[in-house]
N, C-alpha and C positions, 0 to 999 in steps of 0.2 A: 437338491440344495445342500451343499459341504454344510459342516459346522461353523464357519466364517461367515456365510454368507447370510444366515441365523444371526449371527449377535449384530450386525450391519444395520444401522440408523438410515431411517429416508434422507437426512442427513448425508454422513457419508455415503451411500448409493449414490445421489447425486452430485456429488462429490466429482466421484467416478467416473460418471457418464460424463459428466462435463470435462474431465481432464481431458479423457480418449476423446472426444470430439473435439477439443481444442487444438493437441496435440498436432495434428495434421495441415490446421489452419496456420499454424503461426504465431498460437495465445498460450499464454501460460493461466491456467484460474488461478486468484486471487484470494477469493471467497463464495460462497455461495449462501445467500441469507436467506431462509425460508420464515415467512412470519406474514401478518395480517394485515390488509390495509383496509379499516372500516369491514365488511360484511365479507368482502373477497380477502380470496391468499394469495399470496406474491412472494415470486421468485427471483430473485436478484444476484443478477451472477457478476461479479467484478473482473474484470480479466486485463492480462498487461501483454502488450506485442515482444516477443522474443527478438527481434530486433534491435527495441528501444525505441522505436517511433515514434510517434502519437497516434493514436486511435482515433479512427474518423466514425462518424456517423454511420457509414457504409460498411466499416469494419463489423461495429457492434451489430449491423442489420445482418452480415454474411452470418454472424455465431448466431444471434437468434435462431435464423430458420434450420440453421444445424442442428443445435440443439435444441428445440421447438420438435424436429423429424423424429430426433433420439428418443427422446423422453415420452413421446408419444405410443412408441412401439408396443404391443399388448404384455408383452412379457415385462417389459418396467412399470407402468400401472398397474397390475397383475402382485408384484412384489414390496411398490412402494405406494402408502398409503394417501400420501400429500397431493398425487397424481390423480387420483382415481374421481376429483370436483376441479369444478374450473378454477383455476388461478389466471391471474398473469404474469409473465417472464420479461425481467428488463435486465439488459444490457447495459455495462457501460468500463468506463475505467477508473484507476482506482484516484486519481484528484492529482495534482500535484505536490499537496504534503501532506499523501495520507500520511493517518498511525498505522504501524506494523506490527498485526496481530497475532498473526499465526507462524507456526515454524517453516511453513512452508515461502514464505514472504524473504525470511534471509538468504536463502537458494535463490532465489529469482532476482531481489533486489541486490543483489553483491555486486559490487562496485561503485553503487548512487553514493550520492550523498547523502548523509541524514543529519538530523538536528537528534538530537539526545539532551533529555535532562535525568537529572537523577535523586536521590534522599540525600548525599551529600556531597562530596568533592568527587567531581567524575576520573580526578587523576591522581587519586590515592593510592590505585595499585602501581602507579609508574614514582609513586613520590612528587610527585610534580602538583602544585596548588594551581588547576584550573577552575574550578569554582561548580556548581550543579548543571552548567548549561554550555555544551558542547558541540558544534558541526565538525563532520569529520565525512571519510569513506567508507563506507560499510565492507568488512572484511570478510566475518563469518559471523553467524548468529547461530546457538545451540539453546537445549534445557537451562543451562547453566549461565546464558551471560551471552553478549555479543562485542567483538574486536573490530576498533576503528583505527584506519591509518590517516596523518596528517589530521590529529585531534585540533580544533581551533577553539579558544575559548571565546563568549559573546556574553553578552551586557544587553538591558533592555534600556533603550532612550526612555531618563526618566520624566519627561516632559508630552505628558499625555493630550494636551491642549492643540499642541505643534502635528499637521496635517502628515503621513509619513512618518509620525513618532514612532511606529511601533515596530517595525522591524528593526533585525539584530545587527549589533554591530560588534566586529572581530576586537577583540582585545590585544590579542598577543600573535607569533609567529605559529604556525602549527608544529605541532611536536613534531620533534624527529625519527621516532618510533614507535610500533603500534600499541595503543590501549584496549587492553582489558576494563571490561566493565561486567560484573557480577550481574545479574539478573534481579537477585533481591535487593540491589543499590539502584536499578531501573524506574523511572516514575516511567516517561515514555521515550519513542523511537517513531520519527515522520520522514517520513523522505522529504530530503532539503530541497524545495521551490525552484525549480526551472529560473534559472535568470530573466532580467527583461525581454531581453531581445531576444533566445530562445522562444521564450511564449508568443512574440510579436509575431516570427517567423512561421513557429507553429498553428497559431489560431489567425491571423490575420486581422486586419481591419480594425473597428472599432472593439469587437466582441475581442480582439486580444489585448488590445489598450487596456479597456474594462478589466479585463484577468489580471493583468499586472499589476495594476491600480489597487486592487482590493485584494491582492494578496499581500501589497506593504513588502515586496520583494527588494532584500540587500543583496548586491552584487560583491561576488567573491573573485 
């Protein structure tokens, strides 16, 4: 065992194993959340199709028993400690607007859309007064801050009563060049909601009705 492979978290190890076994399939991981539910541990691996597609049910079952096979092997119980009592491992994807938490999420999500709010004006480094609360296309994300092109500025309906109130609505034309946004100017960063018909298309039937329904999705 290198000196690397020593200072290595059950964490990152399965990190690891989960990329290499994705990698092949088609997935990109996401996250992998190791943590407790009641008396047992659970493993929760987030993954998104390189494609762009939607993840089926069938998908998430092909990476379980992939990685189910992997993680099994003696030499990774052997090295990581989370492995060695039962758990359980769930599959899935990451929502339609997740938050984007890791560095790794800006590499894979570049191009989506996202929603961004921020501490204060999100188009102070452009000069431009769009206000805390911005959808735009995610360009690049670093340490330091993430760059959105066709920044649009949004407003919350302030009539909370009204069924539908709560989604956003565009204020202005999108910028015409790309914004900077600081990282310590960051509150958060969601990928921006599948449109309606997208999700109808995607999920079908009543169970995609239901998605678009309660996600309170404005059309761009």
């Amino acid at each position: 065992m290198n000196q690397t492979d020593k200072t290595m978290t059950d964490q990152t190890r399965i990190e690891a194993i989960a990329e290499q076994v994705l990698a092949p399939l088609g997935f990109a991981l996401i996250e992998a959340k190791l943590g407790q539910v009641g008396r047992s541990k659970n493993l929760e691996i987030i993954i998104y199709k390189l494609d762009g597609t939607a993840i089926s049910l069938s998908d998430c079952e092909t990476v379980s028993r992939s990685l189910d096979q992997a993680l099994e092997e003696p030499q990774q119980t052997e090295q990581i400690a989370f492995l060695r009592n039962a758990y359980t491992l769930d599959v899935s994807s990451p929502g339609i607007d997740r938050l984007i938490k890791h560095p790794r999420e800006y590499e894979i999500f570049k191009g989506r859309k996202v929603e961004v709010k921020t501490k204060g004006d999100a188009g102070q480094s452009a000069g431009i007064a769009l206000g805390p609360h911005v959808i735009g296309t995610l360009v690049a994300g670093t340490a330091d801050g993430i760059t959105i092109a066709n920044a649009t500025a949004v407003m919350q309906n302030a009539d909370k009563k009204k069924k539908g109130s709560n989604k956003a609505k565009e204020l202005a034309a999108p910028l015409d060049k790309e914004l900077a946004i600081a990282n310590a100017d960051l509150i958060s960063v969601r990928l921006y909601p599948l449109t309606l018909n997208k999700i109808l298309a995607e999920q079908g039937g009543e169970e995609g009705q239901d998605l678009a329904e309660s996600a309170q999705i404005a059309e761009i």
